[in-house]
TITOR-917851 format. One line per field, with one value per residue (C-alpha): chain; x, y, z; residue in one letter. Coordinates in steps of 0.5 Angstrom, whole numbers, plus 500, padded with zeros to 3 digits. Layout:
kette <- [A/...] $
px <- [X/...] $
py <- [Y/...] $
pz <- [Z/...] $
rest <- [a/...] $
//
This chain:
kette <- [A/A/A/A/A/A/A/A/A/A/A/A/A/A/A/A/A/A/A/A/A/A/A/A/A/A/A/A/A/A/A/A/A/A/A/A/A/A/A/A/A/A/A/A/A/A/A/A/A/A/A/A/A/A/A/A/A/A/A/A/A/A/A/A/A/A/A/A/A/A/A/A/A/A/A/A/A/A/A/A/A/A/A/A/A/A/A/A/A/A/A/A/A/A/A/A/A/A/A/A/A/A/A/A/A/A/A/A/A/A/A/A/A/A/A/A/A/A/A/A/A/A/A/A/A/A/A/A/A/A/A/A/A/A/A/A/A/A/A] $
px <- [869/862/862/869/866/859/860/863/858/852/851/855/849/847/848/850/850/851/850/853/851/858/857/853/857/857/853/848/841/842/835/832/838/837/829/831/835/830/825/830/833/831/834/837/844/843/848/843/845/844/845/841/835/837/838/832/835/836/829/826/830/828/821/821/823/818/813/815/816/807/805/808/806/813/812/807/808/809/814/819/824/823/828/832/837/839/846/847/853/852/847/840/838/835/832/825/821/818/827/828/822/827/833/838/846/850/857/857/862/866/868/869/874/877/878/882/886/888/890/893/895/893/899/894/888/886/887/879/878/882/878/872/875/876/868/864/858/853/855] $
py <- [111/111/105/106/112/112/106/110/116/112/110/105/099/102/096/099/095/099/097/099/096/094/087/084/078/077/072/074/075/083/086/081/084/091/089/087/092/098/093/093/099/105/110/112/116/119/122/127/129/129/123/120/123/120/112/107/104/111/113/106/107/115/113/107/111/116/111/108/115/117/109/111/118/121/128/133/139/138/132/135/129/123/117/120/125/128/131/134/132/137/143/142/146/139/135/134/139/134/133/141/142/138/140/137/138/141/139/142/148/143/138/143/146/139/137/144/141/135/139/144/143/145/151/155/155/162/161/161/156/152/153/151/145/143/145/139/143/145/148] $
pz <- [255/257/259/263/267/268/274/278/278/281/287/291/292/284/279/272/266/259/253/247/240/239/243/239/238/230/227/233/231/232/231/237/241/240/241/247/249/248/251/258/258/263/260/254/253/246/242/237/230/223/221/228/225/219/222/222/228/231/229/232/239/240/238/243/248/247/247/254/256/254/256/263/263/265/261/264/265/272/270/264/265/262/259/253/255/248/247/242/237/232/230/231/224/221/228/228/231/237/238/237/243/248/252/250/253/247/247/240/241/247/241/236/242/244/236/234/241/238/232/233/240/247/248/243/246/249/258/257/252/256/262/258/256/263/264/267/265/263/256] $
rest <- [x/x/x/x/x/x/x/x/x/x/x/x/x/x/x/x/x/x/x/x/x/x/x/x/x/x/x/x/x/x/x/x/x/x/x/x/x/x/x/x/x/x/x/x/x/x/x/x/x/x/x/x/x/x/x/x/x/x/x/x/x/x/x/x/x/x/x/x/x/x/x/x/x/x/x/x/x/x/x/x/x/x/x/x/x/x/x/x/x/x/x/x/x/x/x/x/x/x/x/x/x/x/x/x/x/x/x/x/x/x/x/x/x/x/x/x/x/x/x/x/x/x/x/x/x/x/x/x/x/x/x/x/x/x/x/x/x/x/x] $
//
């Protein structure tokens, strides 16, 4: 879904390429993609959960990042925003403390809301709730 909406939040002369792990043709050298991907990127969406925290190719793409974010100098206290934009998927009780000191896009009670929806269905939800559902952002 991503990869369907985010072209048509940029800017016009904006060429936007997403890569998404999945298009790793089977067979491919994958660790050498990745590599390359995490080499050529300028920024990285990241979904944060438990199990991101617990993921060796997580871990490595977070650390790359923000290894290019000190190599460039992006984080001062002058300059707070870098290269990773974190969401949060999940509680954030068992992240890192250097992931718990950053400000991350909680979309914890939005998914909760979204998934009792789908289950339950729409005709349900409170007004408010519904109205959160419908939210942009920030939550």
């Amino acid at each position: 879904m991503l990869e369907q909406r985010l072209p048509d939040c940029m800017p016009v002369d904006h060429d936007t390429k997403i890569f998404v792990d999945l298009k790793i043709e089977t067979g491919s050298a994958w660790p050498d993609e990745l590599r390359h991907a995490l080499k050529t990127s300028r920024c990285i969406l990241a979904v944060w959960s438990p199990e991101y925290f617990r993921s060796e190719w997580c871990l490595a793409e977070w650390h790359t990042f923000r290894e290019r974010e000190k190599v460039a100098n992006m984080i001062s206290n002058s300059n707070s925003r870098g290269l990773i934009y974190p969401v949060k998927f999940a509680d954030g009780d068992h992240f890192p403390q250097a992931a718990k000191d950053v400000q991350q896009r909680d979309l914890t009670k939005r998914l909760f809301l979204s998934f009792f929806a789908r289950r339950t269905g729409k005709a349900r939800l409170s007004p408010a709730s519904k109205r959160f559902l419908a939210m942009e952002g920030p939550w």
